[in-house]
N, C-alpha and C positions, 0 to 999 in steps of 0.2 A: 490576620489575613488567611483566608483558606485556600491549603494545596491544591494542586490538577488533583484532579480523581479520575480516572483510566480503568476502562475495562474490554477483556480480549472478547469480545461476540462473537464471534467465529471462529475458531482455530482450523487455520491453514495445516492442511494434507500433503505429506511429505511424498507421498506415492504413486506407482504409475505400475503400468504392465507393459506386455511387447506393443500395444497397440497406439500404448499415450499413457500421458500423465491425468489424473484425478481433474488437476488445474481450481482445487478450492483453495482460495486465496484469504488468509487473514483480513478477519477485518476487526478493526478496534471506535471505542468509544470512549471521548475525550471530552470531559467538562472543567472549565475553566468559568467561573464563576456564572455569568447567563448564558455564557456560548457552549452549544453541545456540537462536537467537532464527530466527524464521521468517517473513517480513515477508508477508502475503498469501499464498492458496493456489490463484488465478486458478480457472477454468471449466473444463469437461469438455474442453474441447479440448487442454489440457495434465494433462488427469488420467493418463495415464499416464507422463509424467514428474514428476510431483507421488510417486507411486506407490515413482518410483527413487529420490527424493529422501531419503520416509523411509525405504527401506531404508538405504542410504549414509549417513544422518548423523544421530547422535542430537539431535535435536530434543527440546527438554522446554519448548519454548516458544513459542508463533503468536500474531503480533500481527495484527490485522484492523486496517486503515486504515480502513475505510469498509465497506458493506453491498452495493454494487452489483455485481452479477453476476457480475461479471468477477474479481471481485477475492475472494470469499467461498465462492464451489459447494463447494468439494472438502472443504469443512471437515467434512463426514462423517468422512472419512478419518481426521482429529486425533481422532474424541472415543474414550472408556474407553483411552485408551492409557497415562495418568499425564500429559499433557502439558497445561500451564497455556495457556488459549487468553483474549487478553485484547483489548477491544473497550470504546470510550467509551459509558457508557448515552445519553448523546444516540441516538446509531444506535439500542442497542435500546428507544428507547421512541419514536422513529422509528417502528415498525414498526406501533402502534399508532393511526398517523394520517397514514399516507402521501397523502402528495398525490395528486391526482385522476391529473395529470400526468405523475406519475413512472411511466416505464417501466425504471427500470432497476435500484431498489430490489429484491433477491430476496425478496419479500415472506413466502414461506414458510420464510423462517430459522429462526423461532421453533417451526416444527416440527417443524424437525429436531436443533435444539440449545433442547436446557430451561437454565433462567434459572440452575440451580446446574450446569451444566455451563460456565461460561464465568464469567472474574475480571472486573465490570465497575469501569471508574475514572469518576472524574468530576472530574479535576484533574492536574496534570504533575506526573509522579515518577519513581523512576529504578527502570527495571524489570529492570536489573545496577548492578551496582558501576558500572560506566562509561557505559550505555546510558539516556539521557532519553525520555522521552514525552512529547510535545508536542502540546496539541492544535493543527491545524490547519486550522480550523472554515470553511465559507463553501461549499464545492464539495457538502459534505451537510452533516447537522445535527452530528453529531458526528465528522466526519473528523480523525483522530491521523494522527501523523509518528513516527519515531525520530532520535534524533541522538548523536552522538560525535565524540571528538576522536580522530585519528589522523596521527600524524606532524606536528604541531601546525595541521593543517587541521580546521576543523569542518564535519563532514558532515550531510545531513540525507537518512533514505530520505521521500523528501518524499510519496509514492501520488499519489492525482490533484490534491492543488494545485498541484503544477504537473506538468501529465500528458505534456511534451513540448517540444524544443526550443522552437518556437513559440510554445508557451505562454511560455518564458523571456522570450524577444523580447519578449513582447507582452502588457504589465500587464495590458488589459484584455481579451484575448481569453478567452473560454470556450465554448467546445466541445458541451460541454451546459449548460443553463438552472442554475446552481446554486440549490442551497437559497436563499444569502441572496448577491447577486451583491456588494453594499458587503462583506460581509468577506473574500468570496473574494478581490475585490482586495488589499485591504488585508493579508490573509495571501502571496499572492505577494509584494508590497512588501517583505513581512519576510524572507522568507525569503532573496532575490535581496539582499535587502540585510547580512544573517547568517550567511551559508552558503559556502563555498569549495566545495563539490562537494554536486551535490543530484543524487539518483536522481528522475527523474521516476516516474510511473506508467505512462506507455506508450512509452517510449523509452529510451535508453541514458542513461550518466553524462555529466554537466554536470560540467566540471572548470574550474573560475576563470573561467565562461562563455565555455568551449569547448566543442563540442563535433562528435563525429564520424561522421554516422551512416551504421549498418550495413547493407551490402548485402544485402539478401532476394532469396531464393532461394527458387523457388516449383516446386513438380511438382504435374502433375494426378494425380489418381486416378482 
């Protein structure tokens, strides 16, 4: 029987300035025997490689971790294709009672994608033969993970529970004001304590809590 086979397409940017954060969001690609799984579809600024992406690999599957900007824009792209796009109703019914606060919820989601255009769950199940869905709630209302075993290590694409080295480090650091900050921790706790290799959301892989990060390379325009 042949392994998940997993690869990071994107590597999420750890970085920001006094004005904001970069906001490029990991994105991964997940094959599990006919199913090509799509972890996030990040913001316009990587919409042209989101573009190469579905040409290059059949996709028949996008899992949305979360709803914030960074991580959802491009999902135009996925819809009338035949491709199952799947998202925790916590988020979409989120969207119904955003906090006053939140600036980073795309609050116009729901306009662009109707409620029978997207598979929502509301509990952990295996969305392949080998691939889990986990929720991984605290950082938003209804923020999912994916997980698998490969090579007898369990992996987790974790999105922004944990969004970065640092975050690993650092139980209780969060970046932005989560939803609910007691489970956000409480869901790192788990995961760092579960997990042999965990994608973060804006950074590279976490390998047995190492890790290595990548030189950026920057040109003006």
């Amino acid at each position: 029987m042949a392994e998940v086979s997993y690869k990071l397409l994107i590597e999420g940017l750890p970085y920001k300035t006094k004005k904001g954060g970069f906001g490029y969001s990991s994105i991964s690609l997940i094959r599990d025997g006919k199913d090509v799984i799509l972890f996030d579809v990040g913001h316009y600024a990587v919409r042209a490689d989101i573009i190469k992406i579905i040409k290059k690999y059949k996709i028949n599957k996008v899992f949305l971790s979360h709803l914030h900007y960074d991580h959802c824009l491009n999902i135009d792209l996925f819809l009338n294709r035949g491709i199952d796009i799947y998202l925790n109703i916590k988020e979409w019914n989120y969207l119904k009672k955003i906090k006053s606060d939140d600036i980073y919820t795309f609050k116009f989601f729901d306009k662009i994608v109707k409620k029978g255009d997207i598979i929502l769950f509301d509990k952990e199940f295996n969305i392949t033969k080998n691939v889990v869905v986990l929720e991984t709630i605290g950082h938003t209302a209804g923020h999912s993970s994916l997980s698998f075993v490969k090579n007898n290590k369990k992996y987790i694409i974790a999105g922004d529970s944990i969004k970065t080295y640092k975050d690993f480090k650092n139980l209780k650091k969060a970046d932005v004001p989560p939803y609910n900050y007691k489970i956000f921790v409480e869901t790192k706790k788990y995961i760092i304590e579960n997990f042999d290799i965990i994608i973060p959301g804006h950074s590279g892989i976490i390998k047995d809590g190492k890790y290595k990060q990548k030189k950026l390379t920057v040109k003006e325009f």
